[in-house]
N, C-alpha and C positions, 0 to 999 in steps of 0.2 A: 747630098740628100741626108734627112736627120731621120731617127726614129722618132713617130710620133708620138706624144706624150699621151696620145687616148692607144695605146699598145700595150697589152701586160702582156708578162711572161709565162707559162705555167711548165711545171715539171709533165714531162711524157716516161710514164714509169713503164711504159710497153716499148717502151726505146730509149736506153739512158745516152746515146749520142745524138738525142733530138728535142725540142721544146715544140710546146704549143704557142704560136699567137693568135692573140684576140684582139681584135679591134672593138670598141666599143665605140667607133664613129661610123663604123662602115657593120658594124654586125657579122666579120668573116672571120675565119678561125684557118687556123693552116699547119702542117705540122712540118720544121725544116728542123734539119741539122745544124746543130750547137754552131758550128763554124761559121755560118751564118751573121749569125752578133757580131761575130769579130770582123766579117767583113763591112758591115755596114759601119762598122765606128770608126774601122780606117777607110772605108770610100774605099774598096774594091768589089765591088758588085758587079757582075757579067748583068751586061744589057739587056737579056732576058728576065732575068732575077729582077733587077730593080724596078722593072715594066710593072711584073706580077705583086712586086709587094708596094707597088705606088700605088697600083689599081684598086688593091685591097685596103688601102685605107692604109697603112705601114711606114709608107718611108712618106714624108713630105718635104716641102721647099726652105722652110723655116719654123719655127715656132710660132715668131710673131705674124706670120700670115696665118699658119692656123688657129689660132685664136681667134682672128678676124674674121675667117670664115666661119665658126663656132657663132661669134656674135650674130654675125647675118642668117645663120640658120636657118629659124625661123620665118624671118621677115619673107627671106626666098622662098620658102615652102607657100606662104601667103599667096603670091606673086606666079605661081605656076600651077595654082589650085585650080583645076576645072572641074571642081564637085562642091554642090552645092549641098549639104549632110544638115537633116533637121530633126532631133528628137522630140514626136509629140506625144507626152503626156494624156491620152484619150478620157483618163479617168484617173482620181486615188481610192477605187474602191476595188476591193478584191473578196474573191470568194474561197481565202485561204486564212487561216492566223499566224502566221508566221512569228513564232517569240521572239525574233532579231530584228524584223522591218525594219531599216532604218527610216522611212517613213512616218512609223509610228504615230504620232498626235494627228499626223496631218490627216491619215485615211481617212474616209467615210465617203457618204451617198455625192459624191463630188464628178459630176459628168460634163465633158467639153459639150455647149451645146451646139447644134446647126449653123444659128449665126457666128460661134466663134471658131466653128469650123471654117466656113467660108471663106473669113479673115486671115485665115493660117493659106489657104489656097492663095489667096491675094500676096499676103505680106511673103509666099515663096516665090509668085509669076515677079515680083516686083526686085528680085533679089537673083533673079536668073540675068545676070551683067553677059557681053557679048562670049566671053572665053569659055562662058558653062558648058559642059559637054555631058552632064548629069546630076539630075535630082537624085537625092537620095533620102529617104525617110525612114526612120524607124519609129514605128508605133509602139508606145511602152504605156506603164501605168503607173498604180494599180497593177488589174489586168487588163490589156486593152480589149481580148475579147469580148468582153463585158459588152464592149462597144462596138461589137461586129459591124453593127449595118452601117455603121457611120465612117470607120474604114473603109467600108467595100463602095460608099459616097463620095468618100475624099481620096481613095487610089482611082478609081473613075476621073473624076475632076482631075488631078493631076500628072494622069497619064494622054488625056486631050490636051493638059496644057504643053507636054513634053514634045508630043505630036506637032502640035502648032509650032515650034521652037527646033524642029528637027534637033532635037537631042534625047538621051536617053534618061529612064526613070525606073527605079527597084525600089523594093521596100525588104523591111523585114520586121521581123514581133521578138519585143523581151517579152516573155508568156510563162505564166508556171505551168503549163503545158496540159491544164487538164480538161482546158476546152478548144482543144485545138488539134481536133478529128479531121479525117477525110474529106469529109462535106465542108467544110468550112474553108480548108486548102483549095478544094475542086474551085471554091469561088471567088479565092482571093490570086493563086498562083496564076491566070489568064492577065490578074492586073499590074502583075508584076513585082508575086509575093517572094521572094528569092529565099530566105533563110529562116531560121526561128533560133532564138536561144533559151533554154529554157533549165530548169534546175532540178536535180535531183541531191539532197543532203545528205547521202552516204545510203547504206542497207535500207531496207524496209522498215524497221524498227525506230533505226535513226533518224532517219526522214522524216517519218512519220509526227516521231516526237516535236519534232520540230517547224513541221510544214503541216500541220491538221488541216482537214477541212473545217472553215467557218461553223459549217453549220451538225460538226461531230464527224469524227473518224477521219482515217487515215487516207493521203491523196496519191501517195505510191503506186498503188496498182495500176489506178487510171491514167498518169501520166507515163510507166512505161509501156501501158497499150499504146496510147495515142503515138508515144517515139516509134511502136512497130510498124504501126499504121502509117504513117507517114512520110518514114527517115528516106521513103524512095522517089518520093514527090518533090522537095526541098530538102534543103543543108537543114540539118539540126547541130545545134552547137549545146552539149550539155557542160552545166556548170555547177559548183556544189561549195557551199561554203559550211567549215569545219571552224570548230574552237580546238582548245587545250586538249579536253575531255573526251574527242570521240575521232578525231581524225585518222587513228589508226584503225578505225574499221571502215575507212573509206575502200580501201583496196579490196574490199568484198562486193562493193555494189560492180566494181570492176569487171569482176568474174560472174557473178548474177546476168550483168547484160549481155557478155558472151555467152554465158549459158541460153539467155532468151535470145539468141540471131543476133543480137546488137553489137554487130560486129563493126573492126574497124573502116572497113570497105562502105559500110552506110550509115558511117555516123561523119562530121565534119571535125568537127574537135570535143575534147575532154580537159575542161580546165578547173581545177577546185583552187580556193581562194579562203580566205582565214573571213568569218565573220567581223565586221570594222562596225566601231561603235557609232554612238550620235549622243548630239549634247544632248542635257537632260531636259531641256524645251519641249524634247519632241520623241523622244527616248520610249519605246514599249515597256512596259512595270516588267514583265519577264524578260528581259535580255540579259543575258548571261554568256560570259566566256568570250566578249568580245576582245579586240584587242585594240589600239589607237594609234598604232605607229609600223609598219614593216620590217625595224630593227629588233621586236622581242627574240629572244634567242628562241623559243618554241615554235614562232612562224621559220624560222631559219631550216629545223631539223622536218619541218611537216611538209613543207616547201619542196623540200627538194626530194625528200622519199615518198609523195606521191606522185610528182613529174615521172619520178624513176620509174613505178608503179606503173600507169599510165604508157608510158613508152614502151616500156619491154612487151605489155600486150598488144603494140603496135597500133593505139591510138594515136592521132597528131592530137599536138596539142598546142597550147601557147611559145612563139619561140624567143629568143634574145633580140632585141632590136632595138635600135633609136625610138623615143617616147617621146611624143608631144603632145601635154595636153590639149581638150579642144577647148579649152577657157583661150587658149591658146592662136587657135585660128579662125583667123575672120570670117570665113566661110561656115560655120558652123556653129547654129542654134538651139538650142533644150527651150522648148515652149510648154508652158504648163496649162492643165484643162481649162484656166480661166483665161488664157491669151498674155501672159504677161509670159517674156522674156527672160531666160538667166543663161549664164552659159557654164552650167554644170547643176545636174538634176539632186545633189546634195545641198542644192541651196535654194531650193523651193519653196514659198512663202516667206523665204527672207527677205525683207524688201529692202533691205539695203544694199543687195545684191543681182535687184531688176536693170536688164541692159537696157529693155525697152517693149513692148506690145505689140501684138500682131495689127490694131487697128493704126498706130500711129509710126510706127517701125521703129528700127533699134535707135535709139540715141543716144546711148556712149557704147565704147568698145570691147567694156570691161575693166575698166581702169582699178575699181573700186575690189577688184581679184586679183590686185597688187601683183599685176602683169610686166615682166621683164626681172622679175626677182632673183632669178640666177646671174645676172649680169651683173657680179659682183667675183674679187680676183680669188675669193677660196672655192668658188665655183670653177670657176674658170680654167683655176689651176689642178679641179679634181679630173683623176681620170675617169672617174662614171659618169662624168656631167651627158655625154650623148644619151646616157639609157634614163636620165631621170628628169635632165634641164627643171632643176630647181623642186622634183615631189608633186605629190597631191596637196593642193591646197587645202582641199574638204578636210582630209586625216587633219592638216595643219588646225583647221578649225574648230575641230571637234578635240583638239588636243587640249589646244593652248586658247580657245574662245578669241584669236585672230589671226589675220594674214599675214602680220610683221615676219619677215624672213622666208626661211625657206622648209622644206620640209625632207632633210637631206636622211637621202637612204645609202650612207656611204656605210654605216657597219653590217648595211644586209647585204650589200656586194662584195663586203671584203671577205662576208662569211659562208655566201653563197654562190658566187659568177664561177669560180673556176670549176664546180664541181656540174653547173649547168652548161658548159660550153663542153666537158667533156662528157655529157648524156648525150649533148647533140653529136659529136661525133662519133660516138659509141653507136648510137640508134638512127642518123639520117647521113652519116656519109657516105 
């Protein structure tokens, strides 16, 4: 048996006769004594040992078989999908201004109508193949509340069709969360409203700056009423995006929700995220402090000292895992309010990035998202290839104005895995 090449090593400073491994194929962490190494490189491994670290992703058969498996990754996750995952776009029009929208140009009075609801019901009953075992839909915008009633039509509708199909059907809501009270859950959670994610951009000050109401002042207060109100009805998933300039007063709103009951026990997760730019097509006139790549050395240090944040007060939060995007899997559509097809909601009104429409169905599979692009041998041969299999295309696009290549986050993992894999031990072993 080899050491696998997706294996780093990390110094364990609370035991200097022991290392940490990581798998970055299997996502497990383990801490063994130094002796260890040396058994694996000369093949004396007790039968037990070699069990546990084959299981964990660690010792493999060859290289060149896992490689092979690396390649097929993918294709197999296709192949053993029994969920059927649709993002609809209900609307691009919001009752917030957000300075960063990536959105931007595109907003305004733009509503999915009834008829092209209907078509989204259709073109999902028509995509439900024998292996499905569950719909899954997330309603996003915009704001989809905007579009309440038309939700509360279309989880209807496609909880009879679930019915009919003996299988199962959830939804959930991207929301900036300030219309998404009590009453509105009372009538969505029967149709099998399961989660909401919604955003909160640091302190009240900061937020505010940032996240205004459309129509004047700040939408802070009302959105963490609505998280009080709610957070024991469904999962809320709160998420917050920082630039350069403010992300070190994130770790206040932290303390602020603890102070209002919003404690870890009734929130789902706390993930904050760097504001990412957009070309200038479609670009908001105020966006500022965005960033276009995940290797800035500033997302590195704000990265990982708000995870820290976050954890020590005993939030979950986002964890280290294998990444595949959904441009990625076949199972899984982003439908925009006018019924045309993309498979990533960063590429909405691009039409050169249409798979296909709800009235006529998908007709390619993506090709044109320069699909399979890590399958190339400095991928192959990197060991973060399981956490990123090639990047965000979108960031790629909005970098560099195309697909060509890849969108390699190998200096954000060199600069930041080992100190994430030891918060996870630190705070969930």
């Amino acid at each position: 048996m080899e050491l696998s090449k997706y294996s780093l090593i990390y110094t364990n400073r609370d035991d200097g006769d022991s290392v940490i491994l990581f798998s970055t194929k299997r996502a497990s962490a383990i801490i063994v004594d130094k002796s260890i190494l040396t058994d694996i490189e000369d093949d004396e491994l007790g039968e037990e040992e070699q069990a546990t670290l084959t299981e964990l992703g660690f010792l493999i058969a060859n290289h060149e078989e896992e490689k092979q498996e690396l390649l097929r990754y993918i294709d197999e996750l296709n192949e053993i999908d029994t969920k059927l995952s649709v993002i609809v776009a209900m609307n691009l029009d919001c009752n917030l201004a957000c300075t960063y929208c990536f959105e931007g140009s595109r907003k305004g009075k733009h509503y999915m109508s009834p008829e092209t609801a209907g078509h989204v019901i259709d073109f999902i009953e028509k995509n439900l193949t024998e292996n499905k075992e569950l719909i899954n839909v997330t309603f996003y915008g915009g704001e989809p509340l905007l579009s309440a009633e038309l939700i509360i039509s279309m989880a209807e509708r496609l909880k009879r069709v679930a019915e009919s199909k003996a299988i199962d059907f959830d939804f959930q809501l991207v929301s900036n969360g300030t219309l998404l009270t009590p009453s509105i859950v009372e009538k969505l959670k029967p149709l099998g409203l399961k989660e909401a994610s919604i955003t909160l951009d640091g302190p009240e000050a900061v937020h505010n700056l940032s996240r205004p109401l459309r129509a004047g002042g700040g939408s802070f207060k009302k959105i963490v009423e609505n998280i009080k109100a709610v957070c024991g009805m469904i999962d809320i998933n709160i998420g917050g995006n920082f630039t350069a300039a403010n992300y070190r007063e994130f770790p206040t709103l932290l303390d602020y929700l603890l102070n209002e009951g919003i404690t870890p026990g009734r929130i789902a997760s706390i993930k904050f995220d760097p504001v990412f730019g957009e070309t200038s097509e479609y670009s908001p006139p105020g966006m500022a402090g965005a960033c276009c790549s995940p290797n800035e050395p500033w997302v590195f240090e704000a990265g990982i000292m708000l995870r820290e944040e976050v954890m020590k007060r005993g939030f979950k939060t986002g964890g280290i895992q294998p990444v595949v995007c959904a441009i990625d899997l076949n199972n899984r559509h982003i439908i925009n309010y006018d019924g045309n097809i993309f498979k990533c909601t960063g590429f909405f009104d691009r039409k050169d990035f249409v798979t296909g429409n709800v009235k006529s169905g998908v007709i390619d599979n993506g090709s044109m998202y320069n699909l399979d692009n890590w399958k190339i041998e400095e991928c192959l041969s990197c060991k973060y290839l399981p956490l990123c299999f090639g990047g965000c295309r979108y960031m790629k696009y909005v970098r560099d104005g195309n697909l060509s290549g890849v969108d390699c986050k190998k200096p954000y993992y060199e600069a930041c895995l080992e100190a994430l894999v030891k918060q996870d031990l630190r705070y969930l072993a």
